[in-house]
PDB file of the backbone (N, CA, C, O) and the ligand in Angstrom, with CONECT records:
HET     ZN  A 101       1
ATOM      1  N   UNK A   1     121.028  87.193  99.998  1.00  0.00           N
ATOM      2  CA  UNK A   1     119.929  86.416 100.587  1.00  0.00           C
ATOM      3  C   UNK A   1     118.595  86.906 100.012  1.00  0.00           C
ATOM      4  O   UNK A   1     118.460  88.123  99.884  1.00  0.00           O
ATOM      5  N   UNK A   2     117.776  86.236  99.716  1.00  0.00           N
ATOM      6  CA  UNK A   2     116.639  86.355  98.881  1.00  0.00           C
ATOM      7  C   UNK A   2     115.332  86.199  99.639  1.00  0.00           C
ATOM      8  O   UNK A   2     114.296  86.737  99.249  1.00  0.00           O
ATOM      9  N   UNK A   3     115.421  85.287 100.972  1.00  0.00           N
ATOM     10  CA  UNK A   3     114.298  84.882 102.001  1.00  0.00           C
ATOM     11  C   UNK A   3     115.203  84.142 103.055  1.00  0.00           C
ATOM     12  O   UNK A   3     116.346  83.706 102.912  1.00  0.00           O
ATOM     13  N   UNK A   4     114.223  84.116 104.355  1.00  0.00           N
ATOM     14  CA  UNK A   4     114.898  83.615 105.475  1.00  0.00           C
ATOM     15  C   UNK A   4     113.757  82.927 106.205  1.00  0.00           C
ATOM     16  O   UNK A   4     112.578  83.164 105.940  1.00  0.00           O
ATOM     17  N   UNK A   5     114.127  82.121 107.076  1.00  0.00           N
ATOM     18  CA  UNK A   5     112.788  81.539 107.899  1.00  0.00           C
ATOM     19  C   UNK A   5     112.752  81.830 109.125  1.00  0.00           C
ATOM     20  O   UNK A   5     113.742  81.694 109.844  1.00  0.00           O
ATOM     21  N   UNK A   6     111.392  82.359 109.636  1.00  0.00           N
ATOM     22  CA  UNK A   6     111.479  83.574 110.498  1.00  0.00           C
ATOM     23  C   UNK A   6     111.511  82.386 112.077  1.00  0.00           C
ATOM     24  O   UNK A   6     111.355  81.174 111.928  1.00  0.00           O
ATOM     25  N   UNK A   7     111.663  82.818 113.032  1.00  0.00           N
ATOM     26  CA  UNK A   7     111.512  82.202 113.591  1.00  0.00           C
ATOM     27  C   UNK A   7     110.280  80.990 114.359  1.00  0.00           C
ATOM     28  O   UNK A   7     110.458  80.085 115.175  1.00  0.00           O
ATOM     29  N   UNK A   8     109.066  81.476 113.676  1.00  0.00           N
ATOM     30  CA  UNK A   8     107.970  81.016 113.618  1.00  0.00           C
ATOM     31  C   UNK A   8     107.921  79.844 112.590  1.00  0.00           C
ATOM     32  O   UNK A   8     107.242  78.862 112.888  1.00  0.00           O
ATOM     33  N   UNK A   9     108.577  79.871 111.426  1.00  0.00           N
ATOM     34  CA  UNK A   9     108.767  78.789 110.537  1.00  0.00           C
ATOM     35  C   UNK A   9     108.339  79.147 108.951  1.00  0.00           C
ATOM     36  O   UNK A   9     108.466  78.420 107.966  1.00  0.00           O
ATOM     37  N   UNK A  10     107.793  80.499 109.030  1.00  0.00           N
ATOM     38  CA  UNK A  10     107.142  81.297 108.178  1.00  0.00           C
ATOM     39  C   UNK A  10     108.207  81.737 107.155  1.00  0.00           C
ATOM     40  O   UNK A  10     109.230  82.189 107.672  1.00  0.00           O
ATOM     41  N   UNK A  11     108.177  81.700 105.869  1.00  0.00           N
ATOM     42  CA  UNK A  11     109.273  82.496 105.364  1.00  0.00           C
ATOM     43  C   UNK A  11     109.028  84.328 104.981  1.00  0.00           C
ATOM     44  O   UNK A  11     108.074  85.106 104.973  1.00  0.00           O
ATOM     45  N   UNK A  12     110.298  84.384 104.737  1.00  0.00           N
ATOM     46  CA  UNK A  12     110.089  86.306 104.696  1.00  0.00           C
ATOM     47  C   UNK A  12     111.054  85.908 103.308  1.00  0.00           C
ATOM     48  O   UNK A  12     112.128  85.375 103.027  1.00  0.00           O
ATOM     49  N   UNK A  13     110.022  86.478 102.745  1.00  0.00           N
ATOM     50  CA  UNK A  13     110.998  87.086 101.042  1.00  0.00           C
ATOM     51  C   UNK A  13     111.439  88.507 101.253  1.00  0.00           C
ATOM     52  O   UNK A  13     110.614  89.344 101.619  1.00  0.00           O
ATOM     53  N   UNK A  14     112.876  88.871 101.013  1.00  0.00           N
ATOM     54  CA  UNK A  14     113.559  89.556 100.985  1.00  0.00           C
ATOM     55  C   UNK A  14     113.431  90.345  99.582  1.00  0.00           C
ATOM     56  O   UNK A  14     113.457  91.575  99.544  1.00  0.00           O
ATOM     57  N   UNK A  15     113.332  89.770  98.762  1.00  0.00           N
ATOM     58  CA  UNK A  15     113.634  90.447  97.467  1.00  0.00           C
ATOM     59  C   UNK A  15     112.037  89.518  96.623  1.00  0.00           C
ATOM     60  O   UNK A  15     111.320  88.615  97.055  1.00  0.00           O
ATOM     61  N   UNK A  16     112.025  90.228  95.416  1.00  0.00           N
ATOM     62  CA  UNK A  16     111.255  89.169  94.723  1.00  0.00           C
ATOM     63  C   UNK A  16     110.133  90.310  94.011  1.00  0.00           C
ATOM     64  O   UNK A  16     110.365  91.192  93.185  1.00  0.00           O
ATOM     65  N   UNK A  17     108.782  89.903  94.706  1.00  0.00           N
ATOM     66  CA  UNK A  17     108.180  90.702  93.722  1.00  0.00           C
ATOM     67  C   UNK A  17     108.074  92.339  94.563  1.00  0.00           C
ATOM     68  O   UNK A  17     108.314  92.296  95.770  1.00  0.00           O
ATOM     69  N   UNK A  18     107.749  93.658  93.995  1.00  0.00           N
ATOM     70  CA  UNK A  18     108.123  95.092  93.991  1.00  0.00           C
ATOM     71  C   UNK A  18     107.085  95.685  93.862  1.00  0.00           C
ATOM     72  O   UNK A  18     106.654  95.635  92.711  1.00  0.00           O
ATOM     73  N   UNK A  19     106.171  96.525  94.929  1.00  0.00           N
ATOM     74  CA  UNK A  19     106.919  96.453  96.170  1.00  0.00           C
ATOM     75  C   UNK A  19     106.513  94.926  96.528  1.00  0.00           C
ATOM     76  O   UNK A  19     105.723  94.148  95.995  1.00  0.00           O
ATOM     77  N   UNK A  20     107.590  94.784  97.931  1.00  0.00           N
ATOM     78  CA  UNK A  20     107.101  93.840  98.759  1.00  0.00           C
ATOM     79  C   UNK A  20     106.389  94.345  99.911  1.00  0.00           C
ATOM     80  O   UNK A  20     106.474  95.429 100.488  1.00  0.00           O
ATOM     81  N   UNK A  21     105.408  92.960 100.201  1.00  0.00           N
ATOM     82  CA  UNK A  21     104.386  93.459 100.547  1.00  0.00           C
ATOM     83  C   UNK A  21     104.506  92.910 102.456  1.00  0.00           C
ATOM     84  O   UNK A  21     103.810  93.235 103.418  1.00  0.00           O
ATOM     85  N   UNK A  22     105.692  91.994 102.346  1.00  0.00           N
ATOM     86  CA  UNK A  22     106.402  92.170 103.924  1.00  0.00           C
ATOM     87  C   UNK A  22     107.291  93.103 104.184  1.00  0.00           C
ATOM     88  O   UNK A  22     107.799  93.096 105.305  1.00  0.00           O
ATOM     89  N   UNK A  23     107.658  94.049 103.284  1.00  0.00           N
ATOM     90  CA  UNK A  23     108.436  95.119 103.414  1.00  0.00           C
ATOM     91  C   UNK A  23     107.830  96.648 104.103  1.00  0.00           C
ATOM     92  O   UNK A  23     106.719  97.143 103.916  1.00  0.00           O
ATOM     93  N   UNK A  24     108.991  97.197 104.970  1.00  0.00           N
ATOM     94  CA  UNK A  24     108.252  98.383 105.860  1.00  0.00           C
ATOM     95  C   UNK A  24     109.407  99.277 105.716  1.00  0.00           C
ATOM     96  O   UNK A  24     110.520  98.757 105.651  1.00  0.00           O
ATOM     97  N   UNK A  25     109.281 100.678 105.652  1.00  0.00           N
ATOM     98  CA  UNK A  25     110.442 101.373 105.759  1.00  0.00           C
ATOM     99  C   UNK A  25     110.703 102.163 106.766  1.00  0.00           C
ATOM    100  O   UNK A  25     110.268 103.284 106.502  1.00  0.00           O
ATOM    101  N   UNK A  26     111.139 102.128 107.665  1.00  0.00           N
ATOM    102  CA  UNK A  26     111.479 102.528 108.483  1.00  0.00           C
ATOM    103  C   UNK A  26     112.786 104.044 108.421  1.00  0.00           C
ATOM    104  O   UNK A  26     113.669 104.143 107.569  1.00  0.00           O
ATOM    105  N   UNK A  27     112.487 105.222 109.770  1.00  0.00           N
ATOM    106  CA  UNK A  27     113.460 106.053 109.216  1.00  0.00           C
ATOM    107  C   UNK A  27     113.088 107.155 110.374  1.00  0.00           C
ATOM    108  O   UNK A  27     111.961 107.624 110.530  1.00  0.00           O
ATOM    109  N   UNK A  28     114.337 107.509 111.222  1.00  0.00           N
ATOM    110  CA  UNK A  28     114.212 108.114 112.321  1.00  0.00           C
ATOM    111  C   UNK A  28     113.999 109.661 112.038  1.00  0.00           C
ATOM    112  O   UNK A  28     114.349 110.180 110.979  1.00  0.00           O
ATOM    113  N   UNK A  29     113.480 110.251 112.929  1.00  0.00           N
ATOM    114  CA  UNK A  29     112.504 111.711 113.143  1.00  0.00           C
ATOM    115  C   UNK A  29     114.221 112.424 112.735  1.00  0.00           C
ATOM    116  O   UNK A  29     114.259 113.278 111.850  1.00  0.00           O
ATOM    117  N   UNK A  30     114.935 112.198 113.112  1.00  0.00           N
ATOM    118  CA  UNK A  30     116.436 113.150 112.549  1.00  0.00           C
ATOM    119  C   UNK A  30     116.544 113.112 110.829  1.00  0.00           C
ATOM    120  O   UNK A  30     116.337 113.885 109.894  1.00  0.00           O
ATOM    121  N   UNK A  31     117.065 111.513 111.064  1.00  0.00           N
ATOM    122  CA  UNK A  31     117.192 111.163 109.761  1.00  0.00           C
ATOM    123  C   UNK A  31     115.939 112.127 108.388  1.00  0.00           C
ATOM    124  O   UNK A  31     116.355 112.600 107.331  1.00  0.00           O
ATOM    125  N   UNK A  32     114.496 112.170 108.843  1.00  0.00           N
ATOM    126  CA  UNK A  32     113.501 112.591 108.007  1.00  0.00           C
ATOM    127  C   UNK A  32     113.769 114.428 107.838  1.00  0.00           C
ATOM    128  O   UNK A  32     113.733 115.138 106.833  1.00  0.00           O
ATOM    129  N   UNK A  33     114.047 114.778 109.346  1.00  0.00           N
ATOM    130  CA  UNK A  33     114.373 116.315 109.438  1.00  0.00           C
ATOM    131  C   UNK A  33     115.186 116.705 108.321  1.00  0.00           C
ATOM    132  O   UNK A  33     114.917 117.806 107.841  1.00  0.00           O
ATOM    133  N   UNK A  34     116.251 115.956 107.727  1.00  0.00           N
ATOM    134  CA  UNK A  34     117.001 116.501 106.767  1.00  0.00           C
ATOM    135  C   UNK A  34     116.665 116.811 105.442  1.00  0.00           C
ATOM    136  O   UNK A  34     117.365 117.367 104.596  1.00  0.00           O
ATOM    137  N   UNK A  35     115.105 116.241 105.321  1.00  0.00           N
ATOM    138  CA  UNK A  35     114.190 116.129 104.045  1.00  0.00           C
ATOM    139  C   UNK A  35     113.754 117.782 104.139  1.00  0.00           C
ATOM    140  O   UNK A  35     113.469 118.274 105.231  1.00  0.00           O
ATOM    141  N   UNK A  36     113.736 118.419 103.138  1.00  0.00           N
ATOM    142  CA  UNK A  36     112.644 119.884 103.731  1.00  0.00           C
ATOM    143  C   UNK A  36     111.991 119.851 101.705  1.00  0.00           C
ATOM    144  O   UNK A  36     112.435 119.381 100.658  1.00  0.00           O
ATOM    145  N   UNK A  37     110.813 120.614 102.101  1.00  0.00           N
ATOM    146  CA  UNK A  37     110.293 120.645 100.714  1.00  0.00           C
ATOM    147  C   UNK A  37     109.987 119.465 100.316  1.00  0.00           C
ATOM    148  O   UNK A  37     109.806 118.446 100.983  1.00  0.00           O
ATOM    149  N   UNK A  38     109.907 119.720  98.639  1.00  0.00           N
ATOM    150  CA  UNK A  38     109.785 118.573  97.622  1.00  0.00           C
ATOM    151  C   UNK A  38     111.472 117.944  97.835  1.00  0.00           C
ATOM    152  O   UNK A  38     112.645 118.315  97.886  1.00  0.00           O
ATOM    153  N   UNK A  39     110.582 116.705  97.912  1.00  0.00           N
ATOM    154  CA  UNK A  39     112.004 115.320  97.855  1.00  0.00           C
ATOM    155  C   UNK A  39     111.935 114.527  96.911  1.00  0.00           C
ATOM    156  O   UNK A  39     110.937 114.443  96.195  1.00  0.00           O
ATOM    157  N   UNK A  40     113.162 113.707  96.740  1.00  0.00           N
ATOM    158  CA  UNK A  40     113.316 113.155  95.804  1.00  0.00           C
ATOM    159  C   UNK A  40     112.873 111.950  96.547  1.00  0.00           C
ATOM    160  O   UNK A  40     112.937 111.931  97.776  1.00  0.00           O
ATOM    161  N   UNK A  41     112.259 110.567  95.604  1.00  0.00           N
ATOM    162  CA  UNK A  41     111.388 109.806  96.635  1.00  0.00           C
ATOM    163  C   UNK A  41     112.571 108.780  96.702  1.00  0.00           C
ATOM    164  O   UNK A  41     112.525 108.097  97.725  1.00  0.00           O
ATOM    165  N   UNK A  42     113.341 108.576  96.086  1.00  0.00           N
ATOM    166  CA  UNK A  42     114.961 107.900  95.447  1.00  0.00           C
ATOM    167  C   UNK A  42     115.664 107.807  96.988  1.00  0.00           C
ATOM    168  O   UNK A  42     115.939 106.834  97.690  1.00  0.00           O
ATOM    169  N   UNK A  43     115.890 109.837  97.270  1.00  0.00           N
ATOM    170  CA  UNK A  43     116.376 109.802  98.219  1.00  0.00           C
ATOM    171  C   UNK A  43     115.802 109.538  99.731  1.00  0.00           C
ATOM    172  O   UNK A  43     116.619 109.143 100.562  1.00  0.00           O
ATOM    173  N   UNK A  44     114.876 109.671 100.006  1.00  0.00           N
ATOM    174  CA  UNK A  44     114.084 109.016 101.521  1.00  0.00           C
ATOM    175  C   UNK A  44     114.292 107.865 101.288  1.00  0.00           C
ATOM    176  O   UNK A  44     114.736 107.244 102.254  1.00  0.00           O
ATOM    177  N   UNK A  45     114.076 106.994  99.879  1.00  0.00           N
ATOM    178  CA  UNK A  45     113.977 105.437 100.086  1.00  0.00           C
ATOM    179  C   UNK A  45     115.450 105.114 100.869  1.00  0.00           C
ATOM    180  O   UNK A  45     115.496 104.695 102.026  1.00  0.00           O
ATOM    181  N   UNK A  46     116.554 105.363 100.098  1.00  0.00           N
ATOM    182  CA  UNK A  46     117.666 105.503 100.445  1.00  0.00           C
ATOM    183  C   UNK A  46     118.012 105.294 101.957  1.00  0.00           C
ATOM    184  O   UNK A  46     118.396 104.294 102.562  1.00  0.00           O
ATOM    185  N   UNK A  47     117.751 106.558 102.360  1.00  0.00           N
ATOM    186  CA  UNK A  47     118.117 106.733 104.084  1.00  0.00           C
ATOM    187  C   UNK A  47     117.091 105.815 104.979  1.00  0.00           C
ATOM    188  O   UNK A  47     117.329 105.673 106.178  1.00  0.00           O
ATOM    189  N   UNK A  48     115.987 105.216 104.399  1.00  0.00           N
ATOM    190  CA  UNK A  48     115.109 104.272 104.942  1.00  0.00           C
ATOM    191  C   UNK A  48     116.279 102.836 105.496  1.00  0.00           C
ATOM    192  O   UNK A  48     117.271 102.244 105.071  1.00  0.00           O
ATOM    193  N   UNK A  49     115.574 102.825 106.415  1.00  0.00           N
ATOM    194  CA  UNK A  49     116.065 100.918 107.124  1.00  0.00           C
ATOM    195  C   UNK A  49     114.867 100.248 106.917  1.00  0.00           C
ATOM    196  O   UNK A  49     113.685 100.498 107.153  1.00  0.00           O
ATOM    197  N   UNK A  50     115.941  98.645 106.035  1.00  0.00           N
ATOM    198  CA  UNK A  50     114.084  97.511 105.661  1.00  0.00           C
ATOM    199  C   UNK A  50     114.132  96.815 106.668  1.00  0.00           C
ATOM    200  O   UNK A  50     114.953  95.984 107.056  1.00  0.00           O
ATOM    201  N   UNK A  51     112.722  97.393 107.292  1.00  0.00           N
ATOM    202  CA  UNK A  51     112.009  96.172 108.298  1.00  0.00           C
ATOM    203  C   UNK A  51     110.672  95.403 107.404  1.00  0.00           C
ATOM    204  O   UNK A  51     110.005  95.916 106.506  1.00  0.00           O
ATOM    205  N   UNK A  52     110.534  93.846 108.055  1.00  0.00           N
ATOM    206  CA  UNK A  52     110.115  92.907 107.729  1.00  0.00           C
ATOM    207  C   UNK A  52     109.463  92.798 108.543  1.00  0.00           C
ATOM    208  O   UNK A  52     109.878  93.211 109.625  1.00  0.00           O
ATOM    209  N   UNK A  53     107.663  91.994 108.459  1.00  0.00           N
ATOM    210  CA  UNK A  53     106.796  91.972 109.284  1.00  0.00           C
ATOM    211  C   UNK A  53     106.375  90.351 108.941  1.00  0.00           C
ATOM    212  O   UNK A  53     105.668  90.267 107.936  1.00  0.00           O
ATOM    213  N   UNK A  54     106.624  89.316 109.469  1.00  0.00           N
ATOM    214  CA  UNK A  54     106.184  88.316 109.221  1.00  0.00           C
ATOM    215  C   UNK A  54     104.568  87.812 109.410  1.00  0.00           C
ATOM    216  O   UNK A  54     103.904  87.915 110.441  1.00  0.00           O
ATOM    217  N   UNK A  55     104.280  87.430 108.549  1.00  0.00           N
ATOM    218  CA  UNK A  55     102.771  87.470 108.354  1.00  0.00           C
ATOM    219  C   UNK A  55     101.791  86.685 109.084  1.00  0.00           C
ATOM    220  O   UNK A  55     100.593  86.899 109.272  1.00  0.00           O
ATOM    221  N   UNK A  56     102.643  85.607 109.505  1.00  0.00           N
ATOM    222  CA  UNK A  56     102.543  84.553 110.523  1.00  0.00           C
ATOM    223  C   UNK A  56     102.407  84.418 111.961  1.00  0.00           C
ATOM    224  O   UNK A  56     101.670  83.646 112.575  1.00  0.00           O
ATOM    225  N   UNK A  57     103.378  85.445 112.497  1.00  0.00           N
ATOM    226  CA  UNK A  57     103.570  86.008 113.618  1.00  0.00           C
ATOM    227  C   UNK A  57     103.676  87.171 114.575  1.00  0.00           C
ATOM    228  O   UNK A  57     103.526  87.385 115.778  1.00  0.00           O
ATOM    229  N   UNK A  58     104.049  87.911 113.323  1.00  0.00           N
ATOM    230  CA  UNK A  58     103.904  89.487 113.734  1.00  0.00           C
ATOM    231  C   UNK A  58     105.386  89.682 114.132  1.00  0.00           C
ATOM    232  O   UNK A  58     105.563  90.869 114.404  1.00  0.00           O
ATOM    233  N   UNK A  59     106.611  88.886 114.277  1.00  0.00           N
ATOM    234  CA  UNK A  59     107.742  89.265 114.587  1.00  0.00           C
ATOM    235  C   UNK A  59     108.321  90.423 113.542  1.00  0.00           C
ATOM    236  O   UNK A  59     107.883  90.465 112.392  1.00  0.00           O
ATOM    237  N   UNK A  60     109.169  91.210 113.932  1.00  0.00           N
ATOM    238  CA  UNK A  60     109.683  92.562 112.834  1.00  0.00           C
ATOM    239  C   UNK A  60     111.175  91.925 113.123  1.00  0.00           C
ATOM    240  O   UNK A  60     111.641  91.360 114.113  1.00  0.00           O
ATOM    241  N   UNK A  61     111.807  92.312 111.633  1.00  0.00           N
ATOM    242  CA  UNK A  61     113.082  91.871 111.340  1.00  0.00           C
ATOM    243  C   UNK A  61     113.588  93.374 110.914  1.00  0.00           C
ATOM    244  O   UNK A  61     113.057  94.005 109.999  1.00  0.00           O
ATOM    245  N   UNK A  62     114.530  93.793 111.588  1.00  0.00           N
ATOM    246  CA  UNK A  62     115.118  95.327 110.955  1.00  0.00           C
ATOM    247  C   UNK A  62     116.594  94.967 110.708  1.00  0.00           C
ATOM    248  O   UNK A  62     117.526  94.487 111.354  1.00  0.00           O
ATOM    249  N   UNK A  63     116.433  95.284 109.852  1.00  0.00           N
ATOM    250  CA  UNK A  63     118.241  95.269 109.302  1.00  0.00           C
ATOM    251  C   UNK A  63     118.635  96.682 109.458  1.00  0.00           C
ATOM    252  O   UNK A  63     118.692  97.497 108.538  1.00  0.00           O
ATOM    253  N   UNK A  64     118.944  96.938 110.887  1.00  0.00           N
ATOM    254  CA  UNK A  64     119.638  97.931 111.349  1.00  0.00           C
ATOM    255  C   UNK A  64     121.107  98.579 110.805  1.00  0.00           C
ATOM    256  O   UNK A  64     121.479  99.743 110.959  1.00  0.00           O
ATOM    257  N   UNK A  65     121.804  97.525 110.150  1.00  0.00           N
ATOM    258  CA  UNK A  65     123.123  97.682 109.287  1.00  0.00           C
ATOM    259  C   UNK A  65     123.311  97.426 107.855  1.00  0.00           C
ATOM    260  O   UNK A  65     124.297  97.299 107.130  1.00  0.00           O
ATOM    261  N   UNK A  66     121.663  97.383 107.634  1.00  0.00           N
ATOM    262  CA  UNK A  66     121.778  97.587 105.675  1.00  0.00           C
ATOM    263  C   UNK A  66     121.728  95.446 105.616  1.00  0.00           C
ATOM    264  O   UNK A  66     121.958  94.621 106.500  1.00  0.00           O
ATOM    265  N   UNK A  67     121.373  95.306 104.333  1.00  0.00           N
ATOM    266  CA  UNK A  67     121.154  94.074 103.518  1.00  0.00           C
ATOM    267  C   UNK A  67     122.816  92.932 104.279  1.00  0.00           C
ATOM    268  O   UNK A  67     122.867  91.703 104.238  1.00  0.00           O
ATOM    269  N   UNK A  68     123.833  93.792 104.829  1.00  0.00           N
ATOM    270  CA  UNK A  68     125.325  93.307 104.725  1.00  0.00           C
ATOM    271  C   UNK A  68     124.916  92.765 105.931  1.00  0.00           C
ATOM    272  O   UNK A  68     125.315  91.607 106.055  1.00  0.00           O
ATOM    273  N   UNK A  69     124.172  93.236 107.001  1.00  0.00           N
ATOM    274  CA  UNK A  69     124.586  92.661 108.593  1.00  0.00           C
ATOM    275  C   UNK A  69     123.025  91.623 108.705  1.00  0.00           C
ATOM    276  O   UNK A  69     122.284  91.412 107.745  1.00  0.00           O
ATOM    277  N   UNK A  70     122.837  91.150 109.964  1.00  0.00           N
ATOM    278  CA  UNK A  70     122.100  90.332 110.080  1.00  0.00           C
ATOM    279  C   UNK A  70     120.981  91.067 110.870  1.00  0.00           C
ATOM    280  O   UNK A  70     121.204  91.813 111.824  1.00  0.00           O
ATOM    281  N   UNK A  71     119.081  90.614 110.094  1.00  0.00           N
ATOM    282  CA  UNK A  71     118.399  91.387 110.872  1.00  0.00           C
ATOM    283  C   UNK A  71     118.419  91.158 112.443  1.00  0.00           C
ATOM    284  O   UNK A  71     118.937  90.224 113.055  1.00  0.00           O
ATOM    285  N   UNK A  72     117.727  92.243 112.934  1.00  0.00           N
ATOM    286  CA  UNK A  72     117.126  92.348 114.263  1.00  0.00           C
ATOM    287  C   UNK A  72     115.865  91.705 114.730  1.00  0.00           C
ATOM    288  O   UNK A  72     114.840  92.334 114.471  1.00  0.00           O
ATOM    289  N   UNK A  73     115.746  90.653 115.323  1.00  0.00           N
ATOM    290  CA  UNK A  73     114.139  90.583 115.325  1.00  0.00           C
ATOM    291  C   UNK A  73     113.545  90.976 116.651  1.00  0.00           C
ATOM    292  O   UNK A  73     114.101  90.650 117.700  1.00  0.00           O
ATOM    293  N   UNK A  74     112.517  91.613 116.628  1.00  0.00           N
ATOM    294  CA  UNK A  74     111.322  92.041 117.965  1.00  0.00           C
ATOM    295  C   UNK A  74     110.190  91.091 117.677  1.00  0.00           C
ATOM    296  O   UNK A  74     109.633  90.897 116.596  1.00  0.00           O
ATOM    297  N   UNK A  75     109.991  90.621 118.666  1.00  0.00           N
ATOM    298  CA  UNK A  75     108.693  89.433 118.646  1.00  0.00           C
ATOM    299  C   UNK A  75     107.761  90.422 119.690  1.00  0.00           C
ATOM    300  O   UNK A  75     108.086  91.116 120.654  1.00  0.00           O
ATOM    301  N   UNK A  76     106.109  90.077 118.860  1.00  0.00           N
ATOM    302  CA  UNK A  76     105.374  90.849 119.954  1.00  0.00           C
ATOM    303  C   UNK A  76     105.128  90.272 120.917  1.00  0.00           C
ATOM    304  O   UNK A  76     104.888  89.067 120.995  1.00  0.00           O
ATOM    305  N   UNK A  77     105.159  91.229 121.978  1.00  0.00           N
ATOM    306  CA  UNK A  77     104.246  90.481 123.373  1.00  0.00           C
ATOM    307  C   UNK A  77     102.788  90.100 123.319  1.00  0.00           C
ATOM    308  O   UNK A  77     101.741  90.464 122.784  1.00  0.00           O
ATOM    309  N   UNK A  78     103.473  88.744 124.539  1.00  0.00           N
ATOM    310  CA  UNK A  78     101.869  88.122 124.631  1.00  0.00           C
ATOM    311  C   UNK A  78     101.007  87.323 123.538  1.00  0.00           C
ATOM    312  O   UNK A  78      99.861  86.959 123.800  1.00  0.00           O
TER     313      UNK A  78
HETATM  314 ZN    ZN A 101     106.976  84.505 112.052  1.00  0.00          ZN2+
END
């Protein structure tokens, strides 16, 4: 999948141009603990989860299970 239409009607490019600039990386306080020192930036990207910020609405799309499962979306309040 390359883009999706967010629920607002907005599209989210998934892939395309680098970086993307609806792209967020996300990556839990454990997950980061395992970093110590100089890192490889390869490897943080890696253990990162891509969340998506639609530009339109502000809804976040996290693909909690990698590119294979279907995102998550949080719509903001109010
Ligand atoms: Zn939207």
């Amino acid at each position: 999948m390359t883009k999706f239409e967010c629920a607002c009607g907005g599209l989210i490019r998934v892939s395309g141009e680098i970086p993307n600039p609806l792209e967020w990386k996300i990556i839990s306080d454990g997950d980061f603990d395992r970093f110590q020192g100089a890192v490889d930036a390869e490897g943080v990207y890696l253990a990162c989860t891509s969340m998506f910020r639609c530009p339109g609405c502000g809804r976040l799309w996290v693909y909690w299970d990698g590119f294979e499962g279907s995102p998550v979306c949080y719509v903001p309040e109010g």
